[in-house]
N, C-alpha and C positions, 0 to 999 in steps of 0.2 A: 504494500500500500504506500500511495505515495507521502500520506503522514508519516508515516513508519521510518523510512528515508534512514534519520537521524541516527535509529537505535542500530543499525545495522554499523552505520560509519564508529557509532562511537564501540559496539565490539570489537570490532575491528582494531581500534586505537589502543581500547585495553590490552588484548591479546599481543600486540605487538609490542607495548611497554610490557609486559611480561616476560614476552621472549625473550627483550635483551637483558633482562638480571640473570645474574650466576644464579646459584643455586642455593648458596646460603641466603643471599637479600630474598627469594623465592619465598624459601623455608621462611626468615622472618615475614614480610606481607602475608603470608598462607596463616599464621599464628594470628598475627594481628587480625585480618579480616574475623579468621573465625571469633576469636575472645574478646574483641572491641568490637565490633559493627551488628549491630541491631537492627532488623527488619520489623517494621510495625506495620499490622493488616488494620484498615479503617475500613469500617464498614457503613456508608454514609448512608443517611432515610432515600427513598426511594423521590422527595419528593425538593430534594439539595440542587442549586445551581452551581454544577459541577466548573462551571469558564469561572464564574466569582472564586470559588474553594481553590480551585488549581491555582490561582496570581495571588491568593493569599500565600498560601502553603511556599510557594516562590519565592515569596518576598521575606520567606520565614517570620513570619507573625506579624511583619510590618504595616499597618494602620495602612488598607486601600484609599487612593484620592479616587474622588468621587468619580474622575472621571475615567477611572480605570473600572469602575463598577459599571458606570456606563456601555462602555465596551465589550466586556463581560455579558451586561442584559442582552445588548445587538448582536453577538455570537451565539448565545442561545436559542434566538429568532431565526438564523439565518441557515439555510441547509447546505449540508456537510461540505458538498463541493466548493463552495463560496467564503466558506470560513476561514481559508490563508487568505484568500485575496483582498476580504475586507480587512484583517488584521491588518496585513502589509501599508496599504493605503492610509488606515487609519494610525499607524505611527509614523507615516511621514507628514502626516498633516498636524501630529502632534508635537513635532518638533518646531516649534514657533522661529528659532531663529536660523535656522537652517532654509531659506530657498526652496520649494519643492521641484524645480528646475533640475536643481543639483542630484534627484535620486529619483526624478523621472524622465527616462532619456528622449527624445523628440520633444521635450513641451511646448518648444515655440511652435510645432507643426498641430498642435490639438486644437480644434475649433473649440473654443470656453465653452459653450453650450451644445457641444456633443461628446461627453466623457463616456457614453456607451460604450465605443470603439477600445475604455480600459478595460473596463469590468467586461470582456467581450465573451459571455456567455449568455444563453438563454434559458429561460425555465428548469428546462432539466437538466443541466447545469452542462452539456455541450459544448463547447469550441463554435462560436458563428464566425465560418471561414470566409466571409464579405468583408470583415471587419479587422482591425490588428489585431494581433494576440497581447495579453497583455504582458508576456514575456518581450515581447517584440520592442512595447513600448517601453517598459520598465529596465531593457535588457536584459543581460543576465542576472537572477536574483543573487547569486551568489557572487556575481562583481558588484552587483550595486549596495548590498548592503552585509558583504561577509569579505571585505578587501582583505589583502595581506597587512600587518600591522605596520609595513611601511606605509603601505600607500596610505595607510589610514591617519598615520604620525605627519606624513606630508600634506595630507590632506587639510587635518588640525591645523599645523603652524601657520599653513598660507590664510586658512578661508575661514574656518568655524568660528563662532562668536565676535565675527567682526563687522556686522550689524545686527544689532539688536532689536525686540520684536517688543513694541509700546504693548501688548498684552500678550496674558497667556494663554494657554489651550483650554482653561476648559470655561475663561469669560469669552475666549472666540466662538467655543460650543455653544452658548449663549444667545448670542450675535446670531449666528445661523439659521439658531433655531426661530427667535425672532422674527427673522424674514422670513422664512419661510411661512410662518403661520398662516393660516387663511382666515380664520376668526378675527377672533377678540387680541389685539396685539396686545392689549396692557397686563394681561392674562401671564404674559411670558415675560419673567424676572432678568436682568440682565448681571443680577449678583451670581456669582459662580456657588453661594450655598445655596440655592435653588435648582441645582443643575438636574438632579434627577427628576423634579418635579415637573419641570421643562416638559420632559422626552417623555415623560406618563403617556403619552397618548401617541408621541411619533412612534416608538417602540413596538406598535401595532401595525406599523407601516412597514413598507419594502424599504429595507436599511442596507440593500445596494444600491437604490435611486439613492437614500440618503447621503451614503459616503460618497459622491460624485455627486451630489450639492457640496457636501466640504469641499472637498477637493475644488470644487471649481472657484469657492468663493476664499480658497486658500490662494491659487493664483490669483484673483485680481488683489486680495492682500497683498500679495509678494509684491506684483509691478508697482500697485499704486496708492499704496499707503506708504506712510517717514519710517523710517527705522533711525537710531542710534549708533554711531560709528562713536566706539569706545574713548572717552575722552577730549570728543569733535563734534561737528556741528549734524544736525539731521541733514540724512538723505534720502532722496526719492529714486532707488535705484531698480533695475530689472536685473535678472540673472541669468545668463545667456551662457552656449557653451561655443568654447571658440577652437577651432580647426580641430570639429568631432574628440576632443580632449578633455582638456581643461576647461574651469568654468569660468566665466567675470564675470563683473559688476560693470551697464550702463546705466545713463542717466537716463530716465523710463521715456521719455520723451524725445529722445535723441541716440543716438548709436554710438557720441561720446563719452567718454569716461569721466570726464573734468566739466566741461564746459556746459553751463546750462543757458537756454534760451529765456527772457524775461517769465512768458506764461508758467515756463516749469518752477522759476524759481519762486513766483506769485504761491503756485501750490503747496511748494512745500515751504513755506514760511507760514501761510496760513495754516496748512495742518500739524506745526512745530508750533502754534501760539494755541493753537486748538487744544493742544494735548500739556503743555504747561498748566494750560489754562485748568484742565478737567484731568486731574494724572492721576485720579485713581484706578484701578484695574477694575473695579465694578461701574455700572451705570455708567459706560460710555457710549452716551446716545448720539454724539455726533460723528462715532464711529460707525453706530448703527447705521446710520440714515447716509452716511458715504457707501457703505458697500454698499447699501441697498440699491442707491442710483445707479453704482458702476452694474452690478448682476441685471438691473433693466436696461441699460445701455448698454450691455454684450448681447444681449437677447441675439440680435441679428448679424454681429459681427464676427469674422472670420478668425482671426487669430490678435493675441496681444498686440503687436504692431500697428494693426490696423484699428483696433479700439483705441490706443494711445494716440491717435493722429485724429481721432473724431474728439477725442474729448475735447483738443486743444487746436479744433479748425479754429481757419481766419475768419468764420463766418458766425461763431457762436460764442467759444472758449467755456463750454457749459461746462467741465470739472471747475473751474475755477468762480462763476457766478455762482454754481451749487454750492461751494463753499464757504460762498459769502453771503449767502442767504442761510447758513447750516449754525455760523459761527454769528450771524444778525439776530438769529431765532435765539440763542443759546445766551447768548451774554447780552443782549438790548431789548429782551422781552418785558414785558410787567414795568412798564415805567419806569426803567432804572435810572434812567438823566434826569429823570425828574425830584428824584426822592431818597436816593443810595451814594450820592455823590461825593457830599461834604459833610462825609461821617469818619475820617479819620482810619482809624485801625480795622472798623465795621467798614470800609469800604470794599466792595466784592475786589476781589483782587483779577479775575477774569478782565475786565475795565481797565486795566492798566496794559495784560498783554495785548489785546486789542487795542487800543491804543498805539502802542508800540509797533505795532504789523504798519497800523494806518501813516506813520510816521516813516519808517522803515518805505516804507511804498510810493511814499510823493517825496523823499529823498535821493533815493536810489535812482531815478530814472528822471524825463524832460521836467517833470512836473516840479522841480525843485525850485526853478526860479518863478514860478507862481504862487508857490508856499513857504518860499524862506519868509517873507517878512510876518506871512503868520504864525509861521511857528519861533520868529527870532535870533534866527542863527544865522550866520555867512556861509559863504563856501566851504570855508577848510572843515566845516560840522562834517562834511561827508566823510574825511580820512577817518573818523571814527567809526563809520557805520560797519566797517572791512573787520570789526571788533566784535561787534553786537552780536550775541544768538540769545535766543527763547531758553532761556532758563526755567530751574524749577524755583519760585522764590518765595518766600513765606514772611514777608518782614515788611513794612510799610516805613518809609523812614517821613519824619517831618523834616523838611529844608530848613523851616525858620520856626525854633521851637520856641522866640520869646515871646509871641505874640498869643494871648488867650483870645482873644476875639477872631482871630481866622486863623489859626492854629490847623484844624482840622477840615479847611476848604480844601475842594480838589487840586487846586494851582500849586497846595504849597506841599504835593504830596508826591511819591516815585516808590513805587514795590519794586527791592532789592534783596539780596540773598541775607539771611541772618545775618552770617560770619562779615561781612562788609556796611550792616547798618552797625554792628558792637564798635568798629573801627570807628565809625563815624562821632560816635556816644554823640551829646548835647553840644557839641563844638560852633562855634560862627558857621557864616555863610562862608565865610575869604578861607578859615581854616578848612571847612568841607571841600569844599574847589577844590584846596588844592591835595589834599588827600588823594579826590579822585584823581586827578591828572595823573599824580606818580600813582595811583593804581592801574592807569591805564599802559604807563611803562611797562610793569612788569606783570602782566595779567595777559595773556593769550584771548580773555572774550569777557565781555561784561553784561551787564542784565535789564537794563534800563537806557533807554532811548529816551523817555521823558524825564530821565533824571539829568542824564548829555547835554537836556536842551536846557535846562534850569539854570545849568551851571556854562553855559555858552552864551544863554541871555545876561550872566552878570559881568560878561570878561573884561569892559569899559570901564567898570565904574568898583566890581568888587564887593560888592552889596545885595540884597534878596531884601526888599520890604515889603510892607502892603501891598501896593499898587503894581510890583509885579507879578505880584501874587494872584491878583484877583485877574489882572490882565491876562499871563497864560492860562489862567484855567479858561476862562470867556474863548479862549480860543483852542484850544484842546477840547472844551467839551463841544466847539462850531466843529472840529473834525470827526467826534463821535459823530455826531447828527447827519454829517454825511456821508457815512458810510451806508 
């Protein structure tokens, strides 16, 4: 049987460690086996989930995550012939920071919305020979996910864990599930301790159509969501294999490596302020509602390529509207300019990175000499912007803490990282300035764009008082507005 496979290779392997000891080391393992090794018969109820029982017993007692129970329920469901091939699938979609490009071979040739051609069986669990095999596409199983421990050491050093995945697997299970619903959406929890609760009722569904929903919504994850390059700014990259080999990393947008065009770089700053903005691993609903777009907008299109080049025609640029309408909903809803403003340390801290994008965005390109004088700064503001990235920051610092009367107005405010508001403690204006400046010497990226500008509007005179206090915020909160 072709389960069985394994236990044959691994007699094999004993028998052959066997063979090569003398005969004393023989006699001792022969002694030890028998006198130390214990065989224990379990005799389980007739009515045990033996896929649950076996990843326990595996893991030797080890506390299952839930979404290895999940897993577990979907192999129970799922009949005999089909059960490696949903396993396989389902740990590579369960590795978040791994590419699934990289461990499934063709994927730039997969049409998104016909994964049939993996799973390429029917009912009775046959080979449909119209279709690829899914050895074909997957290559060899045992090259693609049993390498020698070189390739695998080389494989590590260059590539593994060097973008990082804003969530995990089983809030992505989540997500999925989510979209998919046909109901009542609100129904489906986007906390990963809900996860089983989710799939109560997918679980009764055909969970090879399901795993090829992940899978597919696991590539447009890969191309078009930010990841984290370890100690560097986000990126928006695809994973592609180059000369039938090796794998790399482009820019999803372009077939460069480096170079991004404006619209790409629009994306990925906005969904870098989106995810500071909202960085917990539960209840990310503007993650939600990006894949969702992207899964209706593959509906008809051929392969990643050719999605990536609609999202960001000259005729529409709808990834990037969708996300300013994702990130308008999210953080500008309920009145906020109206009434959450000039609350000091209660100000939503989302409003600042936002902010920040919008700043970042009529700087960076023509629009700068129509919004320097609103926002107060000269030319040389730009060398700094080459600094800026979307941090995660939790500190709201006050500019000018002598004043109780507008102390906690929006103008006189900038969300910065702890560790850099403690530096700052209650010092002047002229002392903060210059603080930052020599912070910006020796610092590789900073966190605050509206704090750059604060401390650029005083470089004349030296000073931060009322009245420009009040003055930038009147105009920070006119660039909220029109967003």
């Amino acid at each position: 049987m072709e389960e069985c496979k394994e236990i044959a290779i691994n007699k094999n392997i004993i028998e052959n460690l066997l063979n090569s000891l003398d005969e004393e080391k023989r006699q001792k393992f022969n002694e030890y086996f028998l006198k130390k090794v214990k065989l224990v018969v379990t005799i389980l109820p007739s009515n045990t989930d033996v896929n649950k029982y076996f990843e326990i017993m595996n893991t030797r007692g080890k506390q299952l995550e839930l979404h290895e129970i999940l897993k577990a329920r979907f192999l129970s469901r799922i009949e005999e012939d089909n059960k490696n091939r949903f396993s396989i699938l389902w740990d590579i979609c369960a590795d978040m920071d791994t590419h699934v490009s990289k461990k499934i071979k063709s994927c730039d040739n997969i049409n998104i919305k016909e994964y049939s051609q993996i799973l390429d069986f029917n009912a009775s669990g046959k080979e449909n020979t119209n279709k690829k095999s899914l050895r074909k596409i997957l290559g060899s199983i045992d090259e693609n996910l049993n390498n020698t421990k070189e390739n695998q050491k080389a494989e590590v050093d260059e590539n593994e864990g060097k973008y990082k995945s804003i969530i995990n697997f089983p809030n992505f299970l989540c997500i999925v599930r989510k979209i998919l619903e046909e109901t009542s959406k609100d129904s489906i929890s986007l906390d990963d301790k809900n996860l089983l609760k989710n799939f109560e009722d997918k679980l009764k569904l055909d969970g090879n159509k399901f795993i090829l929903d992940l899978l597919n919504y696991r590539l447009l994850f890969d191309s078009f969501i930010i990841r984290r390059e370890e100690k560097k700014d986000w990126v928006l990259k695809k994973c592609i294999q180059e000369n039938n080999k090796s794998y790399g990393y482009r820019n999803t947008f372009s077939n460069n490596e480096d170079n991004e065009d404006n619209s790409s770089k629009k994306i990925r700053q906005l969904q870098g302020m989106l995810q500071v903005s909202f960085s917990t691993q539960t209840y990310k609903n503007w993650l939600y509602e990006v894949l969702k777009f992207l899964g209706e907008k593959s509906v008809d299109i051929k392969d990643i390529k050719e999605l990536s080049q609609n999202l960001v025609s000259d005729n529409e640029k709808t990834f990037y509207i969708k996300l300013k309408e994702i990130a308008k909903e999210a953080i500008l809803s309920n009145d906020v300019l109206k009434d959450k403003l000039n609350n000091g340390v209660r100000t939503p801290h989302s409003i600042f990175h936002l902010l920040d994008y919008i700043i970042w965005e009529k700087t960076v390109e023509s629009e700068f000499e129509k919004y320097k004088e609103l926002l107060g700064v000269e030319e040389e503001f730009k060398s700094s912007l080459k600094k800026f990235r979307f941090m995660y920051c939790n500190s709201i610092e006050h500019v000018y803490p002598q004043s109780e009367k507008i102390i906690d107005d929006f103008g006189n405010l900038c969300l910065i990282t702890k560790e850099f508001n403690s530096s700052l403690s209650d010092s002047s204006y002229k002392s903060k300035k210059a603080k930052f400046e020599e912070y910006l010497k020796h610092q590789e990226s900073f966190a605050s764009l509206k704090q750059a500008i604060i401390f650029s509007m005083g470089n004349k005179k030296d000073e931060w008082n009322e009245e420009d206090i009040q003055t930038h915020g009147k105009n920070m909160i006119k660039l909220l507005e029109e967003f």
